[in-house]
PDB file of N, CA, C and O in Angstrom:
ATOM      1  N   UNK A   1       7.960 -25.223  39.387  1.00  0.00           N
ATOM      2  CA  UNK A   1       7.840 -26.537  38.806  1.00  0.00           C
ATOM      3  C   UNK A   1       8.327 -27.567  39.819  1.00  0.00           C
ATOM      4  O   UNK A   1       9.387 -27.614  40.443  1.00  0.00           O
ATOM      5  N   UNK A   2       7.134 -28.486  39.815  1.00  0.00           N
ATOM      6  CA  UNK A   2       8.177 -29.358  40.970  1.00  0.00           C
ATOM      7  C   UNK A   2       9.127 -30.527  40.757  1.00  0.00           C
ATOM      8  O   UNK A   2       8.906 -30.957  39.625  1.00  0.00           O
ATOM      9  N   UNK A   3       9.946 -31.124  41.263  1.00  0.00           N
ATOM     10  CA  UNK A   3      11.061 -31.636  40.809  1.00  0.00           C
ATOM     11  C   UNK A   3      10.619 -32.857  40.204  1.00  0.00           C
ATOM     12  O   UNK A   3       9.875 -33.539  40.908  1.00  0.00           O
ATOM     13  N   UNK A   4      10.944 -33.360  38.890  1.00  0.00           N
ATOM     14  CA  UNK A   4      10.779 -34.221  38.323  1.00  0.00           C
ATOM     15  C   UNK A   4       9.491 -34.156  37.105  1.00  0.00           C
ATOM     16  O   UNK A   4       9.157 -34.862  36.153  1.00  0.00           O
ATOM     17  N   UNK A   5       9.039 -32.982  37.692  1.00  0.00           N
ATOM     18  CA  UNK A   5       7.610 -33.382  36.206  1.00  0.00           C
ATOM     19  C   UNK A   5       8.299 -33.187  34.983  1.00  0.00           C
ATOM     20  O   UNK A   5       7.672 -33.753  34.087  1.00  0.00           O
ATOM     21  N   UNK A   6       9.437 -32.565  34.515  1.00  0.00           N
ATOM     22  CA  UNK A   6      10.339 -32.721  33.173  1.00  0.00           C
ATOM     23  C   UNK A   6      10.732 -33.591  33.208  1.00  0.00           C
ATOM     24  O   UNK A   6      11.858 -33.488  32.720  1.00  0.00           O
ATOM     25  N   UNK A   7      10.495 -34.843  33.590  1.00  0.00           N
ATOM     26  CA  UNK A   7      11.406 -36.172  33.146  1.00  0.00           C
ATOM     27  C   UNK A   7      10.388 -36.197  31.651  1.00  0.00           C
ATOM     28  O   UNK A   7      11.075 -36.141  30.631  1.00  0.00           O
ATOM     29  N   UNK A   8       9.338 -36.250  31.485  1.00  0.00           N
ATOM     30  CA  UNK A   8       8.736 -37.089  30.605  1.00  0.00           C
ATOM     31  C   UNK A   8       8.820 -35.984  29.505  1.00  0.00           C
ATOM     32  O   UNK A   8       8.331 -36.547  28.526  1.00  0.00           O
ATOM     33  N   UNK A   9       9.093 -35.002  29.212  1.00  0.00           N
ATOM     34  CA  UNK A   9       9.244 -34.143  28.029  1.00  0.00           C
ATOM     35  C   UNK A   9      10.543 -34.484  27.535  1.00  0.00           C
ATOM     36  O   UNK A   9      11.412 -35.092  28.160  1.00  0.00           O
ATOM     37  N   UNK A  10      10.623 -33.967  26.156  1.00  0.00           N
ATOM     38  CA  UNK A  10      12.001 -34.469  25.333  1.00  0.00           C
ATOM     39  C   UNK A  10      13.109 -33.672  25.800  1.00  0.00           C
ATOM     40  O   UNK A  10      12.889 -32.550  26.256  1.00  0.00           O
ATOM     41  N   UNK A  11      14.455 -34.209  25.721  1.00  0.00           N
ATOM     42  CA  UNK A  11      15.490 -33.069  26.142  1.00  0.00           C
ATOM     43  C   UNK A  11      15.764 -32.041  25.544  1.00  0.00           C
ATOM     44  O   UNK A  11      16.461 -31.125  25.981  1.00  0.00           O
ATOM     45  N   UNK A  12      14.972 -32.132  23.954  1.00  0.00           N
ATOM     46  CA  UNK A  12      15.268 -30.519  23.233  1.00  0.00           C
ATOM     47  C   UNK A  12      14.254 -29.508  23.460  1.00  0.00           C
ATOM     48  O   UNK A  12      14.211 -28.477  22.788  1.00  0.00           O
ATOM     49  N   UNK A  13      13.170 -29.866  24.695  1.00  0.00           N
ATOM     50  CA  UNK A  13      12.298 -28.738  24.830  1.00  0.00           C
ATOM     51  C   UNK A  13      12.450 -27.830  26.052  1.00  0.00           C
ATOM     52  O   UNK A  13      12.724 -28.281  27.164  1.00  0.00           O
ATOM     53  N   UNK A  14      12.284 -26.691  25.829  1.00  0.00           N
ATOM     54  CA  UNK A  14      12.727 -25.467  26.772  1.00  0.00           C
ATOM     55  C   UNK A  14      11.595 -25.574  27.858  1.00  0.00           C
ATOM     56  O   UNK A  14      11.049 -26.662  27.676  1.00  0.00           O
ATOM     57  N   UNK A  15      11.161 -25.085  28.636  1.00  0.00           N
ATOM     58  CA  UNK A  15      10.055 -24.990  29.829  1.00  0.00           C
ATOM     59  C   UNK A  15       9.362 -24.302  29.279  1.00  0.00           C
ATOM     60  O   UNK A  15       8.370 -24.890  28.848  1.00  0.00           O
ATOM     61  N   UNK A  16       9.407 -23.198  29.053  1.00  0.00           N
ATOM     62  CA  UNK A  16       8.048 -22.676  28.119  1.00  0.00           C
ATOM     63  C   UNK A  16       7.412 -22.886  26.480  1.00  0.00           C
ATOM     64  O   UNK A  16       6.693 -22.066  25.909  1.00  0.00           O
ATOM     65  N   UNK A  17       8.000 -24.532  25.774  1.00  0.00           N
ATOM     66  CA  UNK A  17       7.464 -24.401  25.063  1.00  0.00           C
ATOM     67  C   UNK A  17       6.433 -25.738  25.365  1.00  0.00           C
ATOM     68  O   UNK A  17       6.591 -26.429  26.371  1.00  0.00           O
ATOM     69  N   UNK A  18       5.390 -26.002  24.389  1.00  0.00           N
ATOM     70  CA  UNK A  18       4.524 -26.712  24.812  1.00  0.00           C
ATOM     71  C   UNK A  18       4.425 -27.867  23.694  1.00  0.00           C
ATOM     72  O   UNK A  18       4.523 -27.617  22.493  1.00  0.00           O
ATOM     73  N   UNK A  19       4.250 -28.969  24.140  1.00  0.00           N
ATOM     74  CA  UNK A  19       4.274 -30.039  23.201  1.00  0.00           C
ATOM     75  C   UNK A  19       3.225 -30.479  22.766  1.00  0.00           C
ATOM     76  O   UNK A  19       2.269 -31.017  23.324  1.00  0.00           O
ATOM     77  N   UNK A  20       3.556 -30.093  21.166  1.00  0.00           N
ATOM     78  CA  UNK A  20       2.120 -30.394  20.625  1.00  0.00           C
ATOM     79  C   UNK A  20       3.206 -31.423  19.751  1.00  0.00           C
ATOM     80  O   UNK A  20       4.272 -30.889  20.055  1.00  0.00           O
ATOM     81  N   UNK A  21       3.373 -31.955  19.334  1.00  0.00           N
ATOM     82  CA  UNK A  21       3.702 -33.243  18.996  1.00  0.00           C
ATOM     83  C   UNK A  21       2.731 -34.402  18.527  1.00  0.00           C
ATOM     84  O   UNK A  21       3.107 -35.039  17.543  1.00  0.00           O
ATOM     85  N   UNK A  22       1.876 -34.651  18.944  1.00  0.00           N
ATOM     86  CA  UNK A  22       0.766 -35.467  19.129  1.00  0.00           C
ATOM     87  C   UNK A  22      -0.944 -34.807  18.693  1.00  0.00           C
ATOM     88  O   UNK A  22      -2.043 -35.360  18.708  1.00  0.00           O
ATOM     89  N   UNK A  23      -0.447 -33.165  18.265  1.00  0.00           N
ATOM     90  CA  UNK A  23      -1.988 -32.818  17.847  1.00  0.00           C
ATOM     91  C   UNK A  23      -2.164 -32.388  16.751  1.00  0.00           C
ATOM     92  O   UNK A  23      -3.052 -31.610  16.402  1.00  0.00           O
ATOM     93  N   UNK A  24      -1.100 -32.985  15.934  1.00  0.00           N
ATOM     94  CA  UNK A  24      -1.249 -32.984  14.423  1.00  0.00           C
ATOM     95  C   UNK A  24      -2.111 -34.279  13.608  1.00  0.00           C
ATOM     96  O   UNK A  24      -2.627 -35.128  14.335  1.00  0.00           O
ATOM     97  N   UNK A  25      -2.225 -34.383  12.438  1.00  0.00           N
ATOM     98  CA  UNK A  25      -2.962 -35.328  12.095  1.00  0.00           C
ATOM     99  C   UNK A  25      -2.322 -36.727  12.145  1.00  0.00           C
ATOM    100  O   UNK A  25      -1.118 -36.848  11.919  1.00  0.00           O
ATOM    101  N   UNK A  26      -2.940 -37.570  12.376  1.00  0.00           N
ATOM    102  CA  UNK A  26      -2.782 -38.893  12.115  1.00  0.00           C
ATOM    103  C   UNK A  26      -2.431 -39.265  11.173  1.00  0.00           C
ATOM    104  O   UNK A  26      -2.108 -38.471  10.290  1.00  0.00           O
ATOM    105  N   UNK A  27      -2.343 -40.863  10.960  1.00  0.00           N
ATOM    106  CA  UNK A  27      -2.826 -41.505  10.007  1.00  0.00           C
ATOM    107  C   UNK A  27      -4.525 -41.294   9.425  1.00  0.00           C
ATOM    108  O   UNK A  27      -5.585 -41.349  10.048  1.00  0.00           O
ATOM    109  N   UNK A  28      -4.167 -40.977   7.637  1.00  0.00           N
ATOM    110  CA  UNK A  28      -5.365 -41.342   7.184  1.00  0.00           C
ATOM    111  C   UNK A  28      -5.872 -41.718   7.044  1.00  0.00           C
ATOM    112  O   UNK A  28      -6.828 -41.065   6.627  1.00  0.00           O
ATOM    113  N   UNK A  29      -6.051 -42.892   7.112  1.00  0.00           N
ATOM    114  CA  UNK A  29      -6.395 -43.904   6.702  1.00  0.00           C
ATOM    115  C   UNK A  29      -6.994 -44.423   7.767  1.00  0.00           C
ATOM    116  O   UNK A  29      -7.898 -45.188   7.431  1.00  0.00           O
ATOM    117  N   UNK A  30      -6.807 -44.279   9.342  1.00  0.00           N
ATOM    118  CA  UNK A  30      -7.420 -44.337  10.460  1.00  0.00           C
ATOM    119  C   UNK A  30      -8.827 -44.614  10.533  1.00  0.00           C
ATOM    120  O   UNK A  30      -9.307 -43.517  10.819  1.00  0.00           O
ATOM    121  N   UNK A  31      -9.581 -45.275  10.461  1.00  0.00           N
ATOM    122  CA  UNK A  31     -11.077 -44.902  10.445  1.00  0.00           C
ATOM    123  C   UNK A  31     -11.659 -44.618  12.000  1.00  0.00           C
ATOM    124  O   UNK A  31     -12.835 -44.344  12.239  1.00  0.00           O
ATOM    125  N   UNK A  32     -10.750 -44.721  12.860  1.00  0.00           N
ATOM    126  CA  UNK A  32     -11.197 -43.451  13.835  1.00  0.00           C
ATOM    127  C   UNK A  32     -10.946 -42.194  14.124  1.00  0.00           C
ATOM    128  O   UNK A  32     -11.280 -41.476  15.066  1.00  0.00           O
ATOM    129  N   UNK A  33     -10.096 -41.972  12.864  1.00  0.00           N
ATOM    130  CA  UNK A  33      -9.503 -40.341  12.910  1.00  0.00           C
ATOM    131  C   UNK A  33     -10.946 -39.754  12.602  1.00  0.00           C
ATOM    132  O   UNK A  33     -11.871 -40.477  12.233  1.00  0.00           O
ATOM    133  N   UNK A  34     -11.067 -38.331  12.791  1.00  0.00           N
ATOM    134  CA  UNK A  34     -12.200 -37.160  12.730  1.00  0.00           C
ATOM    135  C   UNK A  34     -11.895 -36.834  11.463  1.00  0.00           C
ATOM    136  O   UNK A  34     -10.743 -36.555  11.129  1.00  0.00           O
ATOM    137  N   UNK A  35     -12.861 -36.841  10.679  1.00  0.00           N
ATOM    138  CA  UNK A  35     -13.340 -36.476   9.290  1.00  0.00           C
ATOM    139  C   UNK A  35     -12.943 -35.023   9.223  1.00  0.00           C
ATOM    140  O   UNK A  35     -13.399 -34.227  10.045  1.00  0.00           O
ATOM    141  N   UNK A  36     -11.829 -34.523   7.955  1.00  0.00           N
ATOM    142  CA  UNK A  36     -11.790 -32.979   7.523  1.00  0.00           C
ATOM    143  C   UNK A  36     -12.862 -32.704   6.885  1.00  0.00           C
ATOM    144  O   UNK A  36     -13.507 -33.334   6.046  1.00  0.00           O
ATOM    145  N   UNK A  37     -13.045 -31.291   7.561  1.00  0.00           N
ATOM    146  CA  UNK A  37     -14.018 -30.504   6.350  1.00  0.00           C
ATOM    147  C   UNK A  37     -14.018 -30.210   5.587  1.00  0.00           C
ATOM    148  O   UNK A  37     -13.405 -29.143   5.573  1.00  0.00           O
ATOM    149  N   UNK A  38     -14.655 -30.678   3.939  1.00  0.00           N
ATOM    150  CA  UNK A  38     -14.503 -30.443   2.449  1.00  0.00           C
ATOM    151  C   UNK A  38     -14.862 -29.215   2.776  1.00  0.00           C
ATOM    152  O   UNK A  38     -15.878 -29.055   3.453  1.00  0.00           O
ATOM    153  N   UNK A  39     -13.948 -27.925   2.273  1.00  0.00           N
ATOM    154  CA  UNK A  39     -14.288 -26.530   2.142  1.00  0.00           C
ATOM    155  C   UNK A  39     -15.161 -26.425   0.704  1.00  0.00           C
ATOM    156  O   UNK A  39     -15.715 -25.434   0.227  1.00  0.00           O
ATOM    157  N   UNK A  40     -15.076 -27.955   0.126  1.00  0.00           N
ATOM    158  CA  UNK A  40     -16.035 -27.012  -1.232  1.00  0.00           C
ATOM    159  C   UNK A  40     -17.595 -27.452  -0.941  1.00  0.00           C
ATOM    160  O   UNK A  40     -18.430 -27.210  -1.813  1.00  0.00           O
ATOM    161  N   UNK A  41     -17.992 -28.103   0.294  1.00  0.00           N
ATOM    162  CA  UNK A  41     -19.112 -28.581   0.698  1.00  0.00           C
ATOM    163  C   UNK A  41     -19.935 -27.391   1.064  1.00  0.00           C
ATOM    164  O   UNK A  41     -19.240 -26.490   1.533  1.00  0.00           O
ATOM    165  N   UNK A  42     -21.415 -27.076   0.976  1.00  0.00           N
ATOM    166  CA  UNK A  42     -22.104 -26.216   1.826  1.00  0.00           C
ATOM    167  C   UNK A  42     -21.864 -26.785   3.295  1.00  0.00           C
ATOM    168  O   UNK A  42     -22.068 -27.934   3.688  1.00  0.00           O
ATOM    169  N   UNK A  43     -21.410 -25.759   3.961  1.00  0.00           N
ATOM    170  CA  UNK A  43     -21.386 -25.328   5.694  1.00  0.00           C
ATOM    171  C   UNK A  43     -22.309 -25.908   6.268  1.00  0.00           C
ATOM    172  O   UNK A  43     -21.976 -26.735   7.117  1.00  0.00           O
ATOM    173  N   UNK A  44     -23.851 -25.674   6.001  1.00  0.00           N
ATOM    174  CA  UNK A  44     -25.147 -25.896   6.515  1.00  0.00           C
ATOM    175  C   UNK A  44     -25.556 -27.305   6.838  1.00  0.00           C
ATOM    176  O   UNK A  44     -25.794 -27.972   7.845  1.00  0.00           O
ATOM    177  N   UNK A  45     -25.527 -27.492   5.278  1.00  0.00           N
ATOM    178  CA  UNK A  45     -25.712 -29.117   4.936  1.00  0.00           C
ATOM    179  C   UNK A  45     -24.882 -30.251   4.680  1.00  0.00           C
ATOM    180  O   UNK A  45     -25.288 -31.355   4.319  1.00  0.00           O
ATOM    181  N   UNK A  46     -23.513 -29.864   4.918  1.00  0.00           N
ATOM    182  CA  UNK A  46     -22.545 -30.776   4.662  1.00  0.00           C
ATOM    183  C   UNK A  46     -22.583 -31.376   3.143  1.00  0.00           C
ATOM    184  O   UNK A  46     -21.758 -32.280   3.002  1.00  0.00           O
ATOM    185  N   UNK A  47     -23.424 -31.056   1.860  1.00  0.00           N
ATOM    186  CA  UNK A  47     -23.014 -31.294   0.994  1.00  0.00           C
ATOM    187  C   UNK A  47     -24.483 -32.359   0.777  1.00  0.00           C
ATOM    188  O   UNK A  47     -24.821 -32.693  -0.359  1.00  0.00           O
ATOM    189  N   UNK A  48     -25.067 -32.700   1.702  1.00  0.00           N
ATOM    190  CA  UNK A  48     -26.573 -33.269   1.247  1.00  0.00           C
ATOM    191  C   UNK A  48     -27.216 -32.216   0.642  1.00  0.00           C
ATOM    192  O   UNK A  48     -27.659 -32.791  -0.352  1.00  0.00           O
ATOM    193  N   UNK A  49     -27.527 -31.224   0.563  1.00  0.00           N
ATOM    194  CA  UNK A  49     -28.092 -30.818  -0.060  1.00  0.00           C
ATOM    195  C   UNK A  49     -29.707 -30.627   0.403  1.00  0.00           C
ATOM    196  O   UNK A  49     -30.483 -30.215  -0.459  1.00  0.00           O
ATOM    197  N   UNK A  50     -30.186 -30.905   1.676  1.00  0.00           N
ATOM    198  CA  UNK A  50     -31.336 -30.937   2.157  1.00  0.00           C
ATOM    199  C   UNK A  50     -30.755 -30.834   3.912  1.00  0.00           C
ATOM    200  O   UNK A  50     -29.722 -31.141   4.506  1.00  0.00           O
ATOM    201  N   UNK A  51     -31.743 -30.378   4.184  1.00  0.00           N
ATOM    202  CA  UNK A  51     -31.751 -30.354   5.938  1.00  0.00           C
ATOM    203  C   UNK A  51     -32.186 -31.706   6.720  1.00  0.00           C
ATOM    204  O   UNK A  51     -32.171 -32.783   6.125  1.00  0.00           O
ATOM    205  N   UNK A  52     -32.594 -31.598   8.154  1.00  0.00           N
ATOM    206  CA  UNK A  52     -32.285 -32.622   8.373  1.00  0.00           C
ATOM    207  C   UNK A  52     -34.595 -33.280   8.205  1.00  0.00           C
ATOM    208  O   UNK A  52     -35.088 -34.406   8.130  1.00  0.00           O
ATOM    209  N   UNK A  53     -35.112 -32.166   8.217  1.00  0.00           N
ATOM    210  CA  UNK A  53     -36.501 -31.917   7.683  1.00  0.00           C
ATOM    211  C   UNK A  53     -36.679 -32.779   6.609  1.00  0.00           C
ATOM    212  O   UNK A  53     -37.671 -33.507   6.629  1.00  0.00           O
ATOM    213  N   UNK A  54     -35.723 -32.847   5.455  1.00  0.00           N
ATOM    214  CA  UNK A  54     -36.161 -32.973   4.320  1.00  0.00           C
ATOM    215  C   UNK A  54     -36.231 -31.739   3.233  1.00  0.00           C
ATOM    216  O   UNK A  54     -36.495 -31.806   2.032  1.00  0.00           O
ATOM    217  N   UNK A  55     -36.057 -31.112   3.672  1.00  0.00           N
ATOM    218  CA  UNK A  55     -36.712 -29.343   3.059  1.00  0.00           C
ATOM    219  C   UNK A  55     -35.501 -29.100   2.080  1.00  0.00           C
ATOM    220  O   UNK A  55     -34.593 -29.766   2.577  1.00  0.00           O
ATOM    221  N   UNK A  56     -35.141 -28.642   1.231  1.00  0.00           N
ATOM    222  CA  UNK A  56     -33.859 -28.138   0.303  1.00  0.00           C
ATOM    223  C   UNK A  56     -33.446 -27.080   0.992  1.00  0.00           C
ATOM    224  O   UNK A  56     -33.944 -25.956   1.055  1.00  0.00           O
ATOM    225  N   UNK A  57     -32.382 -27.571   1.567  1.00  0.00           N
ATOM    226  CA  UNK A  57     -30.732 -26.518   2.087  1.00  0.00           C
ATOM    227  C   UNK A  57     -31.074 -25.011   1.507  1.00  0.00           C
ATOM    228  O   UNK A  57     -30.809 -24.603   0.376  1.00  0.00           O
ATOM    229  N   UNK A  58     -31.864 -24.140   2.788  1.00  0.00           N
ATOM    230  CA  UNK A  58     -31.784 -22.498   1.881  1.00  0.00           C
ATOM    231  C   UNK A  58     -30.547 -21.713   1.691  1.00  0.00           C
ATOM    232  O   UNK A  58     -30.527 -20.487   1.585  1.00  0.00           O
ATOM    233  N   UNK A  59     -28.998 -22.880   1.637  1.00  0.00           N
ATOM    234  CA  UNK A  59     -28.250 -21.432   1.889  1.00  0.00           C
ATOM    235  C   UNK A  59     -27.633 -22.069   0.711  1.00  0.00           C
ATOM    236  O   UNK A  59     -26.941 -21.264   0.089  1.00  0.00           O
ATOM    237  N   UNK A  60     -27.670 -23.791  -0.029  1.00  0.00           N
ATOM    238  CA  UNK A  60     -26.921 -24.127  -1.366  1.00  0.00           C
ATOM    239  C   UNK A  60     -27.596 -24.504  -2.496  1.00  0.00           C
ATOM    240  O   UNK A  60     -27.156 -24.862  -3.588  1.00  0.00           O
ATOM    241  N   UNK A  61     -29.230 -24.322  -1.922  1.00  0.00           N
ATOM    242  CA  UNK A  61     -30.339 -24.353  -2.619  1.00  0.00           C
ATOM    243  C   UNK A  61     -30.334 -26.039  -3.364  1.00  0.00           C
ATOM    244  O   UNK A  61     -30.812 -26.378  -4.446  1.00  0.00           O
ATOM    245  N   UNK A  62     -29.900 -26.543  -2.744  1.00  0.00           N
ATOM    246  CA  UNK A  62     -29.846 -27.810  -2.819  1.00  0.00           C
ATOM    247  C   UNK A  62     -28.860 -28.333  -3.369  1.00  0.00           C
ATOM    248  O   UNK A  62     -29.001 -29.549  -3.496  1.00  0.00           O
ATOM    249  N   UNK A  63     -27.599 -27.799  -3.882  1.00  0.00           N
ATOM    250  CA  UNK A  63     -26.509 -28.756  -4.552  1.00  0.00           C
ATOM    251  C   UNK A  63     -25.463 -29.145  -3.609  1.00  0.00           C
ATOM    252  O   UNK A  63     -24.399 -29.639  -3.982  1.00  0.00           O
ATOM    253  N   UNK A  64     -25.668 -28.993  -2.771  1.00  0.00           N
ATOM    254  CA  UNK A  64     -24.956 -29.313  -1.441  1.00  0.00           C
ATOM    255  C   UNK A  64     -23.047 -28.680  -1.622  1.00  0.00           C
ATOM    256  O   UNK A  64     -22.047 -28.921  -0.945  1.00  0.00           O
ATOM    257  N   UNK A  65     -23.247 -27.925  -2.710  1.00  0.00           N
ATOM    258  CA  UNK A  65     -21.798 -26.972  -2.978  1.00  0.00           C
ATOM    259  C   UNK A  65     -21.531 -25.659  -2.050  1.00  0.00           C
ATOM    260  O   UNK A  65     -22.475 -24.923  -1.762  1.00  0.00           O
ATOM    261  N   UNK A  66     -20.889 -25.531  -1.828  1.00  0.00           N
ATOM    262  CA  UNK A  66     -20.243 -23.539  -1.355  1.00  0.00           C
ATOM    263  C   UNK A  66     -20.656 -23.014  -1.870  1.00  0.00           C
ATOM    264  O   UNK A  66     -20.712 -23.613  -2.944  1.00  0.00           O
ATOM    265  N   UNK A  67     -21.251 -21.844  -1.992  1.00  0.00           N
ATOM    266  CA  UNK A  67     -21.987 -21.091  -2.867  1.00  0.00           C
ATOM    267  C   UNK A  67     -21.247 -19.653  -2.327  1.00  0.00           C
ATOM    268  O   UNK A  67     -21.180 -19.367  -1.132  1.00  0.00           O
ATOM    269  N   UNK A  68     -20.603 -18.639  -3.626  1.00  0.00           N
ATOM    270  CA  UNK A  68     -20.420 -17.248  -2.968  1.00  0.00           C
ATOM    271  C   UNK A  68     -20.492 -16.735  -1.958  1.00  0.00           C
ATOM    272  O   UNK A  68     -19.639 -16.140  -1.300  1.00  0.00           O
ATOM    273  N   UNK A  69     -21.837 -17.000  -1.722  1.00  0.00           N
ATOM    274  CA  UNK A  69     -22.227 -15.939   0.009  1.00  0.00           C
ATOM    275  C   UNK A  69     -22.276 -16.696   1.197  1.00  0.00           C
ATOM    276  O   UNK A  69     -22.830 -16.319   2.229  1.00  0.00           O
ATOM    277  N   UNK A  70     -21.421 -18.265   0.968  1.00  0.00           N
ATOM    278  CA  UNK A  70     -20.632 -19.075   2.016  1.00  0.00           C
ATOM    279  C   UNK A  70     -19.343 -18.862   1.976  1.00  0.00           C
ATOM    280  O   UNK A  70     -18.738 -19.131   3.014  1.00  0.00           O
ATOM    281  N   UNK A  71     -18.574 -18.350   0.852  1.00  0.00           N
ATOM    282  CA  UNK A  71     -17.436 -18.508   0.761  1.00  0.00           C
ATOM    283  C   UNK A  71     -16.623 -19.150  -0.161  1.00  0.00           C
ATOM    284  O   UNK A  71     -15.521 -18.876  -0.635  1.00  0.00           O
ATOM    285  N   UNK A  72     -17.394 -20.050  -0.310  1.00  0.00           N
ATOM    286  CA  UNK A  72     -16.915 -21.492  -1.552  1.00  0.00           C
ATOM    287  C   UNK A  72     -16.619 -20.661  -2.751  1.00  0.00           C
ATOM    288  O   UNK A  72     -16.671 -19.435  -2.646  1.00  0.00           O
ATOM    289  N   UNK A  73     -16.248 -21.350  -4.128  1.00  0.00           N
ATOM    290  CA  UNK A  73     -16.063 -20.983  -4.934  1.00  0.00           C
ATOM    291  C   UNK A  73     -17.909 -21.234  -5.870  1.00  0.00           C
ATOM    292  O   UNK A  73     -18.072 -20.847  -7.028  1.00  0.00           O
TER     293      UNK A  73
END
């Protein structure tokens, strides 16, 4: 390590641990924070319920929900 790159880490951190500090969530309310994924949404379609075709979503058959054989309830 060369001399001085630990100035800018906190004094309670050891050398091998790593600072994640900063890669937890934000503020919510942020409207440039990254959108969580509704787990009760279909995967495929994000919960539209259609592709991007137009065609009805073959995996939530259109209710744009989780369906069993995604996982969802």
């Amino acid at each position: 390590m060369k001399p001085g790159a630990g100035a800018a880490r906190s004094v309670a951190m050891n050398e091998h641990e790593i600072d994640d500090r900063d890669l937890g969530p934000g503020d919510p309310a942020d409207p440039a924070a990254p959108e969580r994924i509704d787990g009760a949404l279909c995967p495929e379609c994000l919960g539209v319920g259609a592709n991007p075709a137009g065609e009805t979503c073959p995996v939530c058959d259109g209710t744009g929900r989780a369906t069993g054989r995604t996982g969802g309830a």
